[in-house]
C-alpha positions in Angstrom: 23.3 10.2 -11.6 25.1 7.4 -10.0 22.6 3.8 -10.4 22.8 3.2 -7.0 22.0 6.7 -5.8 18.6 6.9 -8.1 17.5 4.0 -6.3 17.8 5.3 -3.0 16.9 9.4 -4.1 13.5 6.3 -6.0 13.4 4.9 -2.4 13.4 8.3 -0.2 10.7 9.8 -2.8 8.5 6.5 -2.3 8.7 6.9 1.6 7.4 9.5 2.0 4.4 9.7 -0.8 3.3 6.6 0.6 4.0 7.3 4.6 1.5 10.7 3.8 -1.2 8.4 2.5 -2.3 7.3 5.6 -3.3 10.7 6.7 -4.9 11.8 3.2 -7.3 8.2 3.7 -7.8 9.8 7.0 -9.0 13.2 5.4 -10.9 11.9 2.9 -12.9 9.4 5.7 -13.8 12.8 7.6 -16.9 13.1 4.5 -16.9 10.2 2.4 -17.2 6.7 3.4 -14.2 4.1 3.4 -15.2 2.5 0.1 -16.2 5.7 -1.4 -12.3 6.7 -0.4 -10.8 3.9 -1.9 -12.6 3.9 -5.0 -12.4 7.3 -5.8 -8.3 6.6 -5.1 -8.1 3.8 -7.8 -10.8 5.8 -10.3 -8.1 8.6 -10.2 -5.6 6.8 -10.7 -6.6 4.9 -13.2 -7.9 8.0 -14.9 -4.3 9.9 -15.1 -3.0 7.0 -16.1 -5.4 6.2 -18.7 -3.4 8.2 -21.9 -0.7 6.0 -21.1 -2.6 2.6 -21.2 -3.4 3.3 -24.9 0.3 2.8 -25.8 0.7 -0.2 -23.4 -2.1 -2.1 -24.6 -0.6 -1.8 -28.1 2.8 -3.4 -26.5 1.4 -5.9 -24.8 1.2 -9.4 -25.1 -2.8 -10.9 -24.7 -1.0 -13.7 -22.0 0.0 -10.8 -19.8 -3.2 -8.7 -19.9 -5.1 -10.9 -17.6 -1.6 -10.7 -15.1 -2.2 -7.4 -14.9 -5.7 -7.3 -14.0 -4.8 -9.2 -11.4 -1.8 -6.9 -10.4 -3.9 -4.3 -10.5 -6.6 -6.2 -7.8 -3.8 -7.5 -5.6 -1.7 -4.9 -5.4 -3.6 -2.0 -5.1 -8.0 -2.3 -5.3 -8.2 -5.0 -2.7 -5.9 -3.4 -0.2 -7.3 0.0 -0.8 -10.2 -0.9 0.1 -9.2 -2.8 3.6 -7.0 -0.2 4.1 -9.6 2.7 4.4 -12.2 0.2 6.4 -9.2 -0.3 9.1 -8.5 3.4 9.0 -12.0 4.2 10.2 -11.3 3.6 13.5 -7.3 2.7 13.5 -4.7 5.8 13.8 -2.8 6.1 10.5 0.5 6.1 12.1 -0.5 2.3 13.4 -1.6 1.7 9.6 1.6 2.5 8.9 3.4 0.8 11.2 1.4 -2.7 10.3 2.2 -1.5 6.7 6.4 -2.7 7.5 5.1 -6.3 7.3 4.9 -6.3 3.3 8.6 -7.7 2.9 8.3 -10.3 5.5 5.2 -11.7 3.4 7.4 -10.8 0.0 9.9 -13.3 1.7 6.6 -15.7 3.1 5.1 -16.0 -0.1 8.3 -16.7 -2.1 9.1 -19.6 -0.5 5.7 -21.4 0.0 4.3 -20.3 -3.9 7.1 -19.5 -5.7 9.7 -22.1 -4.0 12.5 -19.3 -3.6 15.5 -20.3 -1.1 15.1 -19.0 2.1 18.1 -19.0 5.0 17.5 -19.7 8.0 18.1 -15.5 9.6 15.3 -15.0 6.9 13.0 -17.8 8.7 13.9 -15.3 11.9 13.3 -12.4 10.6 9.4 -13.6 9.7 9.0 -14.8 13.6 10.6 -11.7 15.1 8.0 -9.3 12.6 4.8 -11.3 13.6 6.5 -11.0 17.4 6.5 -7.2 16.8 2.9 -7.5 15.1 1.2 -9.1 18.1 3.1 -6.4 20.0 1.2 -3.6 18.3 -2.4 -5.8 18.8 -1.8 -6.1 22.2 -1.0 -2.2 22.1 -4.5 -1.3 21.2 -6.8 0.3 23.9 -8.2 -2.1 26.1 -11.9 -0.6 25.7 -11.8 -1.4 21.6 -9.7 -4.2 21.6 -11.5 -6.6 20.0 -12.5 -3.8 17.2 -9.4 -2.7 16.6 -7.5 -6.2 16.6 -10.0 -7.0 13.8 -9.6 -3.8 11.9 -5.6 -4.3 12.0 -5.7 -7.8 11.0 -7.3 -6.0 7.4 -3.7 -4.1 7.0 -2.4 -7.2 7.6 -4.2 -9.2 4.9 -3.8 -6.0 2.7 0.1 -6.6 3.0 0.4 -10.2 2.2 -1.7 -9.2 -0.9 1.1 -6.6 -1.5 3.4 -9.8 -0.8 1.6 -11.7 -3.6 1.6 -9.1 -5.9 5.5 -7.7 -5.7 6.0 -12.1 -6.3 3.7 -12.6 -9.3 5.0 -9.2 -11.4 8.9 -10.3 -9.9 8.0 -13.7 -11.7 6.1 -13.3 -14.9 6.3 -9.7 -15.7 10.1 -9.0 -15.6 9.8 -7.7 -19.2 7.0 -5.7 -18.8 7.8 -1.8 -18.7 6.5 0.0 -15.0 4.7 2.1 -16.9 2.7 -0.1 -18.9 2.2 -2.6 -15.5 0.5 0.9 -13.5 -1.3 2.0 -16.9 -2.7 -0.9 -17.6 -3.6 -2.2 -13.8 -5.2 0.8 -13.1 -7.0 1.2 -16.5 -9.1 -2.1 -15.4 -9.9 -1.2 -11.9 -11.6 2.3 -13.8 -15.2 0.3 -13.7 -15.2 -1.5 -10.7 -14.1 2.0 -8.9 -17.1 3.4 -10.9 -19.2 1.0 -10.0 -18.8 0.8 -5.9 -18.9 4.9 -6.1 -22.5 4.5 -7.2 -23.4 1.7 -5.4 -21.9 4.1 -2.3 -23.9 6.9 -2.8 -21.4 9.2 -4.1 -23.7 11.4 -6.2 -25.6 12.1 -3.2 -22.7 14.2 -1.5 -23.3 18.5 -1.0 -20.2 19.0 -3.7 -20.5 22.6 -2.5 -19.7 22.1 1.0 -15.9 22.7 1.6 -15.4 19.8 3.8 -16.7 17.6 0.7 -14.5 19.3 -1.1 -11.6 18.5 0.6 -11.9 15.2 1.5 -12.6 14.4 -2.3 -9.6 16.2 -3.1 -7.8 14.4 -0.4 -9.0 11.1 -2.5 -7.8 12.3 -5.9 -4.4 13.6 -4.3 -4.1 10.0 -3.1 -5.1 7.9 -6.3 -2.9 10.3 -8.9 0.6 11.0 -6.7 0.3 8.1 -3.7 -1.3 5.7 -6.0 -0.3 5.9 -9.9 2.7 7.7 -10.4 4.0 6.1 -6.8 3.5 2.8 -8.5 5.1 3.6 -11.2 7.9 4.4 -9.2 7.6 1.4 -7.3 7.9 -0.8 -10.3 10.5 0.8 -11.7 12.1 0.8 -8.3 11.9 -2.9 -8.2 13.3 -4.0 -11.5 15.9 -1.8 -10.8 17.2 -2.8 -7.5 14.7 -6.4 -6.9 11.7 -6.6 -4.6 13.7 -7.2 -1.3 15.2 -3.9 -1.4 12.2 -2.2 -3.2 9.6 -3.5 -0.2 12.4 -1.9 2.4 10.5 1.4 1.2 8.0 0.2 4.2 10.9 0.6 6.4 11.0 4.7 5.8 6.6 4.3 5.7 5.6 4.0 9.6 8.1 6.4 10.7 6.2 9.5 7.8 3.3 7.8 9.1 4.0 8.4 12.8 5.1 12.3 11.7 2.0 13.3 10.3 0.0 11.1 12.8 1.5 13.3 15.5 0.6 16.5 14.0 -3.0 15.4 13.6 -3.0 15.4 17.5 -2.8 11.1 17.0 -0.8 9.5 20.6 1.9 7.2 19.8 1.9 4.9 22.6 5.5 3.3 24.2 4.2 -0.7 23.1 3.6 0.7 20.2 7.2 2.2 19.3 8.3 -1.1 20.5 6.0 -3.5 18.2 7.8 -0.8 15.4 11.1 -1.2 16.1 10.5 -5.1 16.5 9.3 -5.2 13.5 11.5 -3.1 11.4 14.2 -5.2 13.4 12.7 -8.5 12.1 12.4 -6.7 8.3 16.0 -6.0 8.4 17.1 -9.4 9.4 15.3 -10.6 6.7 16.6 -8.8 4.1 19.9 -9.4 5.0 
């Protein structure tokens, strides 16, 4: 196959893995609580992935290890985590939608930390993607606002962490293999998951009920195929074709968001399709 075309048949599969987790976070949040969600999503990954991380940790360097902790906190525990709590109460096609701001804080966080050249339509591109975020704020129903302002501004701090992440592995793990960055990553985060399910209560839950049942296998569906082998994916994704074009996966996201949103009876309101396509407007501008 044609280099070009596995990036986008990479891109088209990341899309819409990653656009479906919003509604999975929403199934699982039906029985188990947010954090019990987002640390079962990390313990499964981490858990699949775990065969793998044998070989890696053989391969790898003892200055990268500690990067890679901190990949996998960035990049995926922390903003599981806020991701779920904002979900409680947020629809998961807005999730998604907020979810299109990754690149512009890829772009953000490049310049201010990493000192990388920015053009001016890139600068424009930022303002016109917080223009469309404030949009979708001021979208939100006026009898929650203040909830749900504060619940979106979590996807919002869960993106720039994305940002940080795609910037650190773009700058000092270059020759690190995608499989060994997701192995190990999500090796580490195995105890801390561990930990906050106990801490959560998880024992506790009727594992015979069916609606437990489901929404834990709603969790594990979204830490083995929209968490580990979707990084994995991602990573490869990105030292393939950068981590401009590899964050423009967030431009397919809100839009396989929206789908499923829809068919869980979610309303899609007309500010809202506007903050979107503001946003996505501002994203393309500043990948340009």
């Amino acid at each position: 196959m044609h280099p070009k075309l596995f990036n986008w048949l990479l891109f088209l599969i990341l899309c819409l893995v990653w656009g479906s987790s919003f509604i999975l976070m929403k199934e699982g949040l039906k029985q188990l609580s947010a954090y019990e969600v987002a640390a079962m999503r990390m313990f499964s990954g981490g858990v699949v992935l775990l065969p793998f991380a044998i070989g890696s940790f053989k391969r790898m360097q003892r200055k990268d290890l500690g990067l890679l902790v901190v990949s996998g906190l960035l990049g995926s525990f922390i903003p599981a985590i806020l991701f779920c709590v904002a979900e409680t109460k947020i629809d998961s096609a807005l999730a998604g939608m907020l979810n299109a701001l990754t690149p512009l804080f890829v772009i953000t966080i490049g310049a201010l930390l990493f000192k990388s050249a920015v053009p001016w339509k890139k600068l424009l591109g930022v303002l016109i993607g917080f223009g469309g975020m404030l949009l979708l704020f001021l979208a939100q129903k006026a009898d929650s606002a203040n909830s749900d302002v504060f619940l979106a501004s979590l996807i919002v701090v869960a993106t720039l962490s994305y940002g940080l992440n795609v910037n650190l592995i773009n700058r000092y793990l270059k020759h690190v293999g995608s499989l060994d960055i997701a192995a190990i990553a999500f090796v580490s985060l195995i105890i801390p998951a561990t930990t906050v399910l106990l801490l959560a209560g998880f024992a506790k839950h009727d594992f015979t009920d069916v609606a437990v049942i489901r929404a834990v296998g709603a969790s594990v569906v979204l830490g083995v195929f929209g968490t580990a082998i979707a990084s994995i994916l991602f990573y490869m994704l990105m030292k393939r074709a950068g981590p401009l074009f590899s964050t423009m996966v967030t431009y397919g996201i809100p839009f396989v968001a929206i789908g499923w949103g829809l068919l869980a009876g979610e309303t899609i309101g007309q500010l809202e399709i506007v903050g979107l396509l503001i946003i996505l407007s501002g994203v393309y501008l500043t990948n340009r």
